[in-house]
C-alpha positions as CSV (number, residue, x, y, z in Angstrom):
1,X,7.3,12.5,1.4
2,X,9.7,10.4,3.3
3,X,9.2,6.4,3.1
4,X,9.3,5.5,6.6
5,X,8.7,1.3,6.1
6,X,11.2,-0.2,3.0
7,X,8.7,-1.9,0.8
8,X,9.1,-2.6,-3.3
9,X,7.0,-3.1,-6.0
10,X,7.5,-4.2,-10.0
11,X,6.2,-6.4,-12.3
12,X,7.9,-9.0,-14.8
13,X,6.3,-9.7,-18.0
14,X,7.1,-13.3,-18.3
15,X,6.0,-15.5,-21.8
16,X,5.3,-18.3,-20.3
17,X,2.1,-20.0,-19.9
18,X,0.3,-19.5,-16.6
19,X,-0.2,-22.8,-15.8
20,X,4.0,-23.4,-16.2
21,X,4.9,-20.0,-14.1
22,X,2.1,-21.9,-11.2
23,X,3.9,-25.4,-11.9
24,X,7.6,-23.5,-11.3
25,X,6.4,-21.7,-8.1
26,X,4.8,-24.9,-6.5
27,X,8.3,-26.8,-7.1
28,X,10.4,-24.5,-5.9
29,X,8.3,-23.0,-2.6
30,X,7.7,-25.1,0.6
31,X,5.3,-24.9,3.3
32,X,7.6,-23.8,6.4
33,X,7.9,-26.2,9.4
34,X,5.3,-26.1,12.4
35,X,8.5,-25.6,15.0
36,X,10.8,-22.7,13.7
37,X,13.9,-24.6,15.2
38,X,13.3,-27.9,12.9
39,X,15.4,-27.2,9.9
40,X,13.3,-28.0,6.6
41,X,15.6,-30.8,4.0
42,X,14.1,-29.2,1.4
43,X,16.4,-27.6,-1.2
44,X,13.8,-24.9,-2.0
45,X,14.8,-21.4,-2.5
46,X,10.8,-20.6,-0.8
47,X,8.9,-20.8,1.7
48,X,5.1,-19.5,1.5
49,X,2.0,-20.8,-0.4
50,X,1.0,-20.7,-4.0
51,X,-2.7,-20.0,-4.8
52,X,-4.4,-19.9,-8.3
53,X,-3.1,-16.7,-9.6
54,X,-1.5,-15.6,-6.6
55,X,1.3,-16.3,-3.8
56,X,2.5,-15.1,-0.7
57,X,6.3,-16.4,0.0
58,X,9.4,-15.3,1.8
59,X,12.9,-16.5,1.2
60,X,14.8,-19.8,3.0
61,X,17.3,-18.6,4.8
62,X,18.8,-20.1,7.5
63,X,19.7,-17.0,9.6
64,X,17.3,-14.7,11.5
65,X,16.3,-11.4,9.9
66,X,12.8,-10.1,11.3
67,X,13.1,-7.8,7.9
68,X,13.1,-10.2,4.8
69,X,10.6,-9.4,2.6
70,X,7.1,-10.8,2.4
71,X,6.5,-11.0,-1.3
72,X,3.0,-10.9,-2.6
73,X,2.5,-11.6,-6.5
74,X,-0.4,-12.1,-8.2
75,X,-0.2,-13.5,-12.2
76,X,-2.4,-12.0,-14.4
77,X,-2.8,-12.7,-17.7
78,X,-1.2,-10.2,-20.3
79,X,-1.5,-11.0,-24.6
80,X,0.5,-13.2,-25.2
81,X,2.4,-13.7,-22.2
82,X,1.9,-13.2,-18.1
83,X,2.5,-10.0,-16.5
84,X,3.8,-11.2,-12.3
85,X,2.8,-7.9,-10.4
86,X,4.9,-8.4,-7.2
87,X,4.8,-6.1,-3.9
88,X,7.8,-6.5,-1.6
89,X,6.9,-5.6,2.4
90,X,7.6,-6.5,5.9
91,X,6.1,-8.7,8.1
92,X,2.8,-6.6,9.4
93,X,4.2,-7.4,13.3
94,X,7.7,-5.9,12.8
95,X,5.3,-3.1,10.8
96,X,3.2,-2.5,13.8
97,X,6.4,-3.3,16.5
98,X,8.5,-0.5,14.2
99,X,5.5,1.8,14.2
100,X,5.5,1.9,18.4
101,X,9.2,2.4,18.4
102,X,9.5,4.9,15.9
103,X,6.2,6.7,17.5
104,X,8.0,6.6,20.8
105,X,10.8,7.8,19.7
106,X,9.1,10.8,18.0
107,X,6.8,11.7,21.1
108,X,9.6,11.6,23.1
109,X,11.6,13.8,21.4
110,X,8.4,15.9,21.2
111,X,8.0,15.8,25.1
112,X,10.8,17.1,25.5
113,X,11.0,20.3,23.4
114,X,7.6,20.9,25.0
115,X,8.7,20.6,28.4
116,X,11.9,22.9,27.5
117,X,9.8,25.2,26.3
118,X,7.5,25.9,29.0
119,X,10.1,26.0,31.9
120,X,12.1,27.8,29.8
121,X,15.3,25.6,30.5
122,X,17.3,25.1,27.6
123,X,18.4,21.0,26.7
124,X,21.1,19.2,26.5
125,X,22.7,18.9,23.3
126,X,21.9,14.9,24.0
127,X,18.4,14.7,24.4
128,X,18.0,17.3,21.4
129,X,20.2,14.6,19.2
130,X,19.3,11.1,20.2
131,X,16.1,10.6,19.8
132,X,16.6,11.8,15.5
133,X,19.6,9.5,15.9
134,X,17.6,6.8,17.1
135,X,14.9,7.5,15.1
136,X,17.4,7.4,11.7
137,X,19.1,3.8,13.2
138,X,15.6,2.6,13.6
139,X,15.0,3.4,9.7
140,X,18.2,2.2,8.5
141,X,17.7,-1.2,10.9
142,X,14.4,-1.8,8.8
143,X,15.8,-0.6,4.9
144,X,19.7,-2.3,4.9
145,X,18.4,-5.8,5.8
146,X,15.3,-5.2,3.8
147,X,16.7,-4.4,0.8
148,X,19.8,-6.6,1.2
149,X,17.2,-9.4,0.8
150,X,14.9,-7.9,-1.7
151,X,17.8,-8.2,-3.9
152,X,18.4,-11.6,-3.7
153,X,14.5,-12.5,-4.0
154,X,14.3,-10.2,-7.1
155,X,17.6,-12.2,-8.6
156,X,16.4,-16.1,-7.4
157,X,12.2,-15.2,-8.6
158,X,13.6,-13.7,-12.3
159,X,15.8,-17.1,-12.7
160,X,13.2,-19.2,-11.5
161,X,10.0,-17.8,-14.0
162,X,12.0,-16.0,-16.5
């Protein structure tokens, strides 16, 4: 089955101590400014929150991308070292926003054939190829960005705990 919404998941086994992994994560993620316009003058690579065994952080950047990951991780103790079970995904708004476009797009394209079918009027080639055109740019709008900056999270969160 086709992945409609980019998302990632993987886990990095980490021999550190959990308390030091916790210590690296709360140095190096900030809590994001109240205003989105006020730029933060911290140097951290993070923003989000750090829990006990958990966090919930995005990366700083400071250009607009409604698809950079939300990364989820949760530190579980494994032996002798940590095991950091991360799940990359987007915001749930853009999730739900993406979910009514690409639905619209589908019913649409849905209607359509219907309607043909019962008048018995045959389409235009356009209305049988935009709307899986638009539907294929509205997937690739979510995954390039997505996984653009999934990369560079991976890269900056194995430096960081690693």
């Amino acid at each position: 089955m086709m992945k409609i919404f980019p998302s990632e998941k993987y886990e990095m086994a980490i021999s550190r101590k959990q308390i030091e992994i916790l210590m690296l994560l709360k140095d190096n993620v900030s809590i994001q400014p109240k205003w989105s316009f006020l730029i933060s003058s911290t140097t951290n690579p993070f923003y989000g929150k750090v829990g006990d065994n958990d966090f919930r952080i995005y990366r700083k950047i400071s250009y607009g991308n409604s698809f950079l990951p939300i990364i989820k991780g949760e530190i579980v103790p494994d032996g002798s070292g940590i095991l950091v079970k991360i799940k990359m995904g987007l915001h749930p708004i853009i999730r739900i926003f993406m979910t009514f476009w690409l639905s619209g797009v589908a019913l649409f394209f849905v209607a359509i054939h219907i309607s043909a079918a019962f008048s018995g009027e045959t389409l235009d080639i356009m209305f049988t190829l935009i709307p899986p055109v638009m539907f294929i740019l509205g997937v690739a709008l979510m995954s390039i960005p997505f996984y653009i900056e999934a990369k560079i999270a991976k890269r900056l969160l194995s430096e960081l705990l690693m």
